[in-house]
N, C-alpha and C positions, 0 to 999 in steps of 0.2 A: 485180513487175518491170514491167509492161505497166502500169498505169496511172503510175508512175514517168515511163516512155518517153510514155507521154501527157499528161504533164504536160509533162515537159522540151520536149516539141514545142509545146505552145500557149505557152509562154516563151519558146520563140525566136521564132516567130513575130511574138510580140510583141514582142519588143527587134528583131529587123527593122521592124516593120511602122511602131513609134517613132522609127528613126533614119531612114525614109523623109518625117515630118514627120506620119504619122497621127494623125489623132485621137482622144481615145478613145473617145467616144460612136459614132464608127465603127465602131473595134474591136468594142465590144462589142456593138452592134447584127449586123455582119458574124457575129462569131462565133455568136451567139444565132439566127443564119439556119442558120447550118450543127451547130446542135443541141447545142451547146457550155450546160452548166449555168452560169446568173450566177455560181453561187458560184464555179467553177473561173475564169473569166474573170476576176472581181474579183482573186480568190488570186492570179491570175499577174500581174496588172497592180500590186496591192500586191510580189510581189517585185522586180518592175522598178522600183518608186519604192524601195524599201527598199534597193536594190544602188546607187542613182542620189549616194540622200541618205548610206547609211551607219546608218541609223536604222531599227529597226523600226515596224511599222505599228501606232499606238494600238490596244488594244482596247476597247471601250466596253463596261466591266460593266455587269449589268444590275442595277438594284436591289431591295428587297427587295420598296419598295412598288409597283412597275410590275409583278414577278413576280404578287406578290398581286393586281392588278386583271387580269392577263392569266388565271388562274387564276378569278378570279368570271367574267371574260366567257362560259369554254370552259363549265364548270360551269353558268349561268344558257342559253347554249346546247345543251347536251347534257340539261339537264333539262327545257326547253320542248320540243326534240324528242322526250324521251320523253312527256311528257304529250298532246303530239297525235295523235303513230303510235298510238300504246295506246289513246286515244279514239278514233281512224278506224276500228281494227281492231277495238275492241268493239262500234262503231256498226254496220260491217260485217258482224260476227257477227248481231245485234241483227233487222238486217233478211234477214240469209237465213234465221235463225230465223221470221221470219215468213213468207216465198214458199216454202219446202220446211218445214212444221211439221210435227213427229215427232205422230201421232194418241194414242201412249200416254206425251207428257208433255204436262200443262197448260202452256197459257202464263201467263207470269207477271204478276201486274196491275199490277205499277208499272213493265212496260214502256215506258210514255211519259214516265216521269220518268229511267229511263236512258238515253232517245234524246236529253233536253232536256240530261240533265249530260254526255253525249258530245260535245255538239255545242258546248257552253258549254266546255270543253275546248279542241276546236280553234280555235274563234272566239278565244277566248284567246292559248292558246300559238302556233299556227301565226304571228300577227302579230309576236309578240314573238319568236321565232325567227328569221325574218327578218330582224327589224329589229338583233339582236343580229350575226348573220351577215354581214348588210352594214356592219357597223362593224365588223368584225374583220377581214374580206378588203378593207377603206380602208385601214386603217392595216396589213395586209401587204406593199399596193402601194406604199406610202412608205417600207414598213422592212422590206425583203425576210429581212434576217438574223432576223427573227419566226419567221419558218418553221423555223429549225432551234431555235425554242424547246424546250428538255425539258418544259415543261408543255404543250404544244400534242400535243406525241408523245405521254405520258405518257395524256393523257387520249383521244386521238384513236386511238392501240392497245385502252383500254380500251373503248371505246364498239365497235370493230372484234371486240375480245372476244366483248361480249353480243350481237353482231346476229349472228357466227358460233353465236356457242351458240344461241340463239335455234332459224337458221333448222336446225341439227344437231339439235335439240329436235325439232323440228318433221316432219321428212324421219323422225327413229327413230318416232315415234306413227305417223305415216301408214302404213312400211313393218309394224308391228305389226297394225294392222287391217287391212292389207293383204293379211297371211300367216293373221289368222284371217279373211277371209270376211268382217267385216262393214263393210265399205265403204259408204257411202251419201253421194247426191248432196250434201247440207248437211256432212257431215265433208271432204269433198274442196274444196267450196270456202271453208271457214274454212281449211286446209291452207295452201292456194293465197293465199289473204287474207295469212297469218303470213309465209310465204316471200316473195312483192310486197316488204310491207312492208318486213322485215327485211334481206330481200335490196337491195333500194335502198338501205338505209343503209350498210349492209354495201361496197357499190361506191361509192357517192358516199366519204365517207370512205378509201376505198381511193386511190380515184382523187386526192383530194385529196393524201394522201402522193406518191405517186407523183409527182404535178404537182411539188409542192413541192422534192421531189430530184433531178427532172431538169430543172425550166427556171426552179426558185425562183420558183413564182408558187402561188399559192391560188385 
């Protein structure tokens, strides 16, 4: 019933604010000040044309092959981000294994070939991450209605998924060596390492939803 009453009120509004001669780049800018979602601004302003003309407002399906490239973009994004954070955070491991070294495990000798492939990793993925990133949040800024993609949701829950499980993974191991007693400086900062990481992804993708549903932006 209230967001009802909240609609109806940014529709009158706006059939006021229309028959005073407003514009709508106005409108929308105006309301977008005072914390109004695009998507609600647009909806109200397509009923005020729709009651004007008599005609409903086209929708533009999407189709199957723009679906499927939106789907390789999320997917070639979410897989370069795993292969970098999981590289950073091995590399990370890698070297605090070496400044806190346990005296009763040998280190291992192809140590310096897992620092070269961790790093070859990120040198890697982290550009193409990026670079995938910033073509996806271009073409959100051109076609705002993206954001209420189901594949953008779809995968962007899931990625929310494993960085929650992850850092929940993570917090039960620590609080177990915790409760036995063996706690040591190198286990607390791989901990610490896993939650960083995960936890960032974790809120960045958070935050990106969130964006998305209240001001339809990426």
């Amino acid at each position: 019933m209230e967001q009802t009453s909240t609609s109806e009120k940014l529709h009158t509004f706006i059939e006021a604010s229309k028959a005073k001669g407003a514009a709508d780049d106005f409108l929308v800018n105006l309301l977008r000040e005072q914390g109004w979602a695009a998507k609600d601004i647009y909806a109200a302003l397509g009923r005020y044309y729709q009651s004007l003309t008599g005609l409903p407002v086209p929708v533009r399906a999407e189709g199957a092959g723009e679906a499927a490239r939106d789907a390789f973009l999320y997917l070639l994004a979410f897989s370069t981000l795993a292969t970098w954070t999981i590289a950073l955070g091995s590399l990370m491991f890698t070297y605090i294994d070496r400044w806190f070294p346990d005296p009763l495990v040998r280190q291992p000798i192809a140590a310096s070939f897992e620092v070269s492939s961790e790093m070859a990793c990120i040198i890697v993925g982290f550009p193409i991450f990026l670079l995938v990133m910033r073509f996806i949040l271009r073409e959100v800024e051109t076609r705002p209605e993206k954001l209420e993609s189901g594949i953008r949701k779809w995968l962007t829950y899931i990625a929310l998924l494993i960085a929650a499980g992850t850092v929940i993974g993570d917090l039960i191991t620590f609080l177990t060596f915790f409760l036995q007693g063996e706690l040591t400086t190198r286990f607390v900062l791989k901990v610490l390492t896993v939650v960083a990481i995960a936890g960032s992804i974790f809120w960045y993708y958070l935050g990106s939803l969130k964006k998305g549903v209240g001001h339809g932006e990426a």
